[in-house]
C-alpha positions as CSV (number, residue, x, y, z in Angstrom):
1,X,0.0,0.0,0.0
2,X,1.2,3.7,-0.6
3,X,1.0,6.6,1.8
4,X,1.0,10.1,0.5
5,X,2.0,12.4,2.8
6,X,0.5,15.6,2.5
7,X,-2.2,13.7,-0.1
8,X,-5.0,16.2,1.0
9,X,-3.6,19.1,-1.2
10,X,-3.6,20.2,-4.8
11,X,-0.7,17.9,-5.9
12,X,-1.8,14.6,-3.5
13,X,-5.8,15.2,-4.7
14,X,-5.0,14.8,-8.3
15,X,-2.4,11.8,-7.8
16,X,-5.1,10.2,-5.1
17,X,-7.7,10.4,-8.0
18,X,-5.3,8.6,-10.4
19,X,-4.4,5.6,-8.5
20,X,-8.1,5.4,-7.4
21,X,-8.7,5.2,-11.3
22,X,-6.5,2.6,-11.2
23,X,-7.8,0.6,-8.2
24,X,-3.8,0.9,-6.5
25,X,-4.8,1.1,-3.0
26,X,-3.3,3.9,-1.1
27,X,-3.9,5.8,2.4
28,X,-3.4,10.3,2.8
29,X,-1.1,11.1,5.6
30,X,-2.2,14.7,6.2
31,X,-3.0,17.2,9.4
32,X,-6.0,18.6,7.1
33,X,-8.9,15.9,6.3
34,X,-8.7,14.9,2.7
35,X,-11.9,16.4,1.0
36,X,-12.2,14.4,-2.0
37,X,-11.0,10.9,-0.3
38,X,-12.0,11.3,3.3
39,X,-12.3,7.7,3.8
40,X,-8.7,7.3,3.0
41,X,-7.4,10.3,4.9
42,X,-5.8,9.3,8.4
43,X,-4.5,12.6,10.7
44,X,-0.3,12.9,10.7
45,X,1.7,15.4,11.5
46,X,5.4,15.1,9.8
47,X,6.5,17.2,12.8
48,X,5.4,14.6,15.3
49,X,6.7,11.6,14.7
50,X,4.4,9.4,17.0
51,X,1.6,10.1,14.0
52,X,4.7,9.1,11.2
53,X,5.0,5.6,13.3
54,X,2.1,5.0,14.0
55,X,0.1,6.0,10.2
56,X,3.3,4.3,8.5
57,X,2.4,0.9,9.4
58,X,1.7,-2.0,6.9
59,X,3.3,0.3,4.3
60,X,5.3,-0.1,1.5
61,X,6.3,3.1,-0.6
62,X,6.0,6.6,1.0
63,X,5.4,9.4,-1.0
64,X,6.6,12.7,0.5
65,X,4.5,16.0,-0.9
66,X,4.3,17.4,2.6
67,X,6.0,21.1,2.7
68,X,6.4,24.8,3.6
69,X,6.6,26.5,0.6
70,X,5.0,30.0,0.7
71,X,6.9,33.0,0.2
72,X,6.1,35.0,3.4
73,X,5.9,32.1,6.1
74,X,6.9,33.4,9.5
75,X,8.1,32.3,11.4
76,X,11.3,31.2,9.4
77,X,11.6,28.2,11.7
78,X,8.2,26.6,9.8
79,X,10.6,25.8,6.7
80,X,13.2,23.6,8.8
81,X,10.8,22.2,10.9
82,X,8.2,21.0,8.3
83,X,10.9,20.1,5.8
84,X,13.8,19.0,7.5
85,X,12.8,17.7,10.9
86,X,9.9,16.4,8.9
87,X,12.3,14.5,6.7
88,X,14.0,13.2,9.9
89,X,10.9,12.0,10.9
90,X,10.0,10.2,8.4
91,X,13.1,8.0,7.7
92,X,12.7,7.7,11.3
93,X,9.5,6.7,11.1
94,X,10.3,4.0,7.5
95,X,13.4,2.5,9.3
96,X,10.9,1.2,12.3
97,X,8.5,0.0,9.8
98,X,11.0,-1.4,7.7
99,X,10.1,0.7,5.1
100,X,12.3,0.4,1.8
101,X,10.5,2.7,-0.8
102,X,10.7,6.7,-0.7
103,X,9.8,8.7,-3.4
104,X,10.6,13.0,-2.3
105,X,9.2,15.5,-3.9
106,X,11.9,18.4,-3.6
107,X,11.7,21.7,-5.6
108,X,14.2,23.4,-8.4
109,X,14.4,26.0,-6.1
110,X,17.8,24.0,-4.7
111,X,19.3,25.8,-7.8
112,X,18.0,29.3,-7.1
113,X,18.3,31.8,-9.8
114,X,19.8,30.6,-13.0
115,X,21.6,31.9,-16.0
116,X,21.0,29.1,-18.6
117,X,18.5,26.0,-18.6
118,X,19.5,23.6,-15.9
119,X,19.6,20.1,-15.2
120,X,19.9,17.5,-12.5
121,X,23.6,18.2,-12.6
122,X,23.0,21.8,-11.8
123,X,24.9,23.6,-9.1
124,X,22.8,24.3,-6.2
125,X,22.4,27.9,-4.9
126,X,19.3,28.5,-3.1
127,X,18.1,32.3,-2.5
128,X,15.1,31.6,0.0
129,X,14.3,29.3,3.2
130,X,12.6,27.0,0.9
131,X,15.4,26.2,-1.3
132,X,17.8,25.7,1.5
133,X,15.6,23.8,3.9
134,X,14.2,21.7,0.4
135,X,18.0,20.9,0.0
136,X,18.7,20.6,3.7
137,X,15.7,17.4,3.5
138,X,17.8,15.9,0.5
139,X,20.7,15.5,2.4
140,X,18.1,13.9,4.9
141,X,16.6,11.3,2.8
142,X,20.6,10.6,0.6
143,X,21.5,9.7,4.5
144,X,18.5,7.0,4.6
145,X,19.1,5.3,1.4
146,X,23.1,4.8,2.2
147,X,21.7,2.9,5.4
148,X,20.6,0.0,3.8
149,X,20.9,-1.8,0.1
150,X,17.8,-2.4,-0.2
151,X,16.2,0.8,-0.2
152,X,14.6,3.0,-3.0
153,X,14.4,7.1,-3.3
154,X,13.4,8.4,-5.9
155,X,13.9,12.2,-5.4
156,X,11.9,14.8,-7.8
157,X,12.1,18.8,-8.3
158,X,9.5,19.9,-10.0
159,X,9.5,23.1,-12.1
160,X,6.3,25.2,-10.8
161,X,3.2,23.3,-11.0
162,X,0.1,24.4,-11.9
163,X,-3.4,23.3,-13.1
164,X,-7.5,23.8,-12.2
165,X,-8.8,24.5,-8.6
166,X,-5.1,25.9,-7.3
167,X,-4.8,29.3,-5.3
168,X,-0.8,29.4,-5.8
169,X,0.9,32.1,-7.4
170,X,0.4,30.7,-10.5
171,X,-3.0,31.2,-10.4
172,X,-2.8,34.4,-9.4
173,X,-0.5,35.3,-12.3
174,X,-3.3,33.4,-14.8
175,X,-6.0,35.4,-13.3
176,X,-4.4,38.6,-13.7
177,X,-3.6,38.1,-17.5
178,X,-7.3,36.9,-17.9
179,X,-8.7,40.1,-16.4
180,X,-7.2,41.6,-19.4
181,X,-5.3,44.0,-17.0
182,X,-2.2,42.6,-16.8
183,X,0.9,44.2,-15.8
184,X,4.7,43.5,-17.6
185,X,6.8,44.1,-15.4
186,X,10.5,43.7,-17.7
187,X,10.5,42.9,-21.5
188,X,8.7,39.8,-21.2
189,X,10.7,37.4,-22.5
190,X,12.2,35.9,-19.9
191,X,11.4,32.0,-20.2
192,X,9.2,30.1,-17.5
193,X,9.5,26.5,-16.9
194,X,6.4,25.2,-15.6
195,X,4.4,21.8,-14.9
196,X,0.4,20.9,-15.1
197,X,-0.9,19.1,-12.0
198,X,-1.7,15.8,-13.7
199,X,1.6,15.2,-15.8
200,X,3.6,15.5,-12.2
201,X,1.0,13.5,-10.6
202,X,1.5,10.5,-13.3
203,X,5.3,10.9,-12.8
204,X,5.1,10.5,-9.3
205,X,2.7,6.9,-9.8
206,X,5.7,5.9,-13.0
207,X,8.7,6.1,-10.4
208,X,6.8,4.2,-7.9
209,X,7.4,1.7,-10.2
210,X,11.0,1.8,-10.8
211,X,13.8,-0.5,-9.1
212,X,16.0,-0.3,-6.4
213,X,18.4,2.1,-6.3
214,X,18.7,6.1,-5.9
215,X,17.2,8.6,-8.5
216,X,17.0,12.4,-8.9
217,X,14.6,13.9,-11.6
218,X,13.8,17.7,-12.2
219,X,9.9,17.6,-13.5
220,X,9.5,20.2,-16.5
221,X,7.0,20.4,-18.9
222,X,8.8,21.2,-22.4
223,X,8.4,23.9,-24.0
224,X,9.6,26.7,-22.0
225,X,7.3,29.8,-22.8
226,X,8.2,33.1,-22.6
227,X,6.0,35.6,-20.3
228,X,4.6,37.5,-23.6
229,X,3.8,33.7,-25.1
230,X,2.0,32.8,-21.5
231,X,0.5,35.5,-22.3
232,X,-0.6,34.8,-25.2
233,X,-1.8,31.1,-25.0
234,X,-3.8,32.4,-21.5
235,X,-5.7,34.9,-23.9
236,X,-6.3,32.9,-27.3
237,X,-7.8,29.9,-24.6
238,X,-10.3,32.8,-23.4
239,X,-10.9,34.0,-26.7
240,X,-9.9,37.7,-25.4
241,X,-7.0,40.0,-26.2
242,X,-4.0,40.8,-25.1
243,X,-4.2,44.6,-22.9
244,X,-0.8,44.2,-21.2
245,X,0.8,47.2,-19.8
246,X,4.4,47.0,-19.6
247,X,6.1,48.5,-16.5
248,X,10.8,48.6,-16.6
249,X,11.8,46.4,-14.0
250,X,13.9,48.3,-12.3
251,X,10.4,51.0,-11.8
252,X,8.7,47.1,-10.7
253,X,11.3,46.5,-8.3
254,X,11.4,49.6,-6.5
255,X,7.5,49.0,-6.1
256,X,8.6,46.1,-4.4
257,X,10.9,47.0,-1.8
258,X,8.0,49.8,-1.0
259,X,5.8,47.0,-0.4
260,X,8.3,45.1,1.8
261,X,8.7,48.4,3.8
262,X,5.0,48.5,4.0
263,X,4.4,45.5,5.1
264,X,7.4,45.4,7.8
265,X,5.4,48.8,9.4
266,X,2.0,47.5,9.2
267,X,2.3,43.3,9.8
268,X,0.1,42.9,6.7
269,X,1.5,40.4,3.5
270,X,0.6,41.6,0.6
271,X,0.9,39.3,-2.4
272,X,3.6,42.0,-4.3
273,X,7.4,41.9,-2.8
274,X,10.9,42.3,-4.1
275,X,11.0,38.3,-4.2
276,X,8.1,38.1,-6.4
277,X,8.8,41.0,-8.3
278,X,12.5,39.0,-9.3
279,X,11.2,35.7,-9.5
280,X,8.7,37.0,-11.8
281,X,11.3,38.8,-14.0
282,X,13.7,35.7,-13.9
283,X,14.7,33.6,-16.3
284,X,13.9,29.9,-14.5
285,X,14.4,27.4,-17.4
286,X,14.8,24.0,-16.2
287,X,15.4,20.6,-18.0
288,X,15.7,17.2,-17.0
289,X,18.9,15.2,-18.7
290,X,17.1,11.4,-17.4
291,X,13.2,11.4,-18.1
292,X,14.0,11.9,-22.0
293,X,15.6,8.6,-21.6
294,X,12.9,6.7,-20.0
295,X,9.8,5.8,-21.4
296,X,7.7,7.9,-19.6
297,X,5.4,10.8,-21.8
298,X,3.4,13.3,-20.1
299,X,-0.5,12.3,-20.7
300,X,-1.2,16.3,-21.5
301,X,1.0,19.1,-23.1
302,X,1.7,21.6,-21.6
303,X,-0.3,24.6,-23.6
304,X,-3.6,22.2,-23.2
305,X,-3.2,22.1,-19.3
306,X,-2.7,25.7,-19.5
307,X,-6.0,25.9,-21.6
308,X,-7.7,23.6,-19.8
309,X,-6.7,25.4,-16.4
310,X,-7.7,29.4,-17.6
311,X,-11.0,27.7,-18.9
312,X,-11.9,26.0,-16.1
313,X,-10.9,28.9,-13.8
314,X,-12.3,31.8,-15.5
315,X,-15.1,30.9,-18.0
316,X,-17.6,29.9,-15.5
């Protein structure tokens, strides 16, 4: 049987409703009740690992989705102690169950910011808590798999992943192009790697099947677009056009840093910040040099999930 842990959010919903589809029998590990599978859904906390032990039993491949991963958590301490002691806890937790099968799902943000379209074998510079305590977690579960020859991790950092009924900044981004008053910050064509709910989802349910041994994938769904060709698919799926108004970055930064001041003096988050402003600006192309090889293909492309996603969102 598989447990997903932290199965009761976007990613785990959508990979739940796959191996439902395909009667694999699975359990959701989660400290919110599962929605859409609430007969499968048992409470655990990755930050207490009496639930890990105790939820973990009879088990035999643990998938990992559990995270902090917003960009204004606070405290800072959230990140570690949901992603790393949470790691800890659950090789803890698979060693006493004799548990041989982890698949991770990490992020690309391990690499931070990059200059040209990165692989597995990309160095790793992380800019934020998330991509340091992500790669902090890696070291966590590499530790587990050296301790015994018979184990299996599959580790996978996925691009950002989108798709219908999400409230990430991705869909915030696809809402504001659909309102038809979309700001540019920068030229525009900067590229985006990104990755549709139910392609990752039937990645995670291929490498469950793979054999023992130690495997690190970056999940992309090919082809990069630029920000003006986002832009553009977003609108031809709506049937609108494009009203874009372009902003330099540097004015878009500045805007920023007043809105970090702002929100430093009042306690408020607001969903504009410096981070966002550069992340949104940056070129994040990602690529993976080992899923070309395999015989995997992604059920959807990428500009139909997008489609499919801006429809299903906004033509209601």
């Amino acid at each position: 049987m598989l447990a997903i842990i932290g199965g009761s959010g976007f990613i785990g919903t959508v990979l739940a409703k796959k191996l439902k589809e395909e009667n694999i029998n699975f359990k959701i590990l989660d400290k919110n009740k599962s929605q859409e599978f609430p007969d499968e859904w048992e409470y655990c906390d990755v930050t207490k690992i009496e639930t890990l032990i105790s939820a973990l039993k009879n088990i035999d491949t643990i998938i990992n989705l559990a995270a902090e991963h917003k960009d204004n958590v606070s405290p800072i301490s959230l990140y570690y102690d949901v992603n790393v002691v949470g790691a800890e806890n659950v090789c803890k937790a698979a060693k006493i169950n004799s548990i041989e099968n982890i698949i991770f799902t990490s992020s690309v943000a391990v690499y931070g910011f990059v200059e040209k379209e990165t692989g597995e074998d990309g160095e790793y510079h992380p800019f934020n808590h998330y991509g340091k305590s992500k790669l902090e977690a890696e070291h966590v579960y590499d530790a587990w798999f050296s301790s015994h020859s018979d184990n299996k991790l599959v580790t996978i950092r996925p691009t950002v992943v989108f798709g219908e009924n999400n409230r990430g900044n991705v869909y915030n981004l696809f809402r504001q192009i659909a309102s038809g008053r979309f700001l540019m910050i920068g030229s525009g064509n900067n590229k985006k790697s990104m990755a549709y709910v139910e392609n990752i989802s039937a990645f995670i349910h291929y490498v469950s099947g793979l054999s023992v041994g130690k495997y690190v994938f970056n999940y992309v769904d090919k082809p990069d677009f630029t920000m003006n060709e986002l832009t553009s698919v977003i609108t031809n799926a709506l049937g609108k056009k494009e009203k874009n108004i372009r902003v330099p970055y540097f004015i878009g930064l500045f805007g920023g840093y007043c809105f970090d001041l702002l929100s430093k003096v009042t306690g408020r988050q607001f969903p504009v910040s410096s981070v966002r402003i550069r992340k949104f600006c940056a070129k994040t192309q990602f690529k993976s040099n080992f899923i070309d090889e395999s015989d995997f293909s992604a059920p959807v492309s990428l500009s139909e999930g997008i489609a499919r996603t801006v429809r299903n969102e906004f033509l209601k």
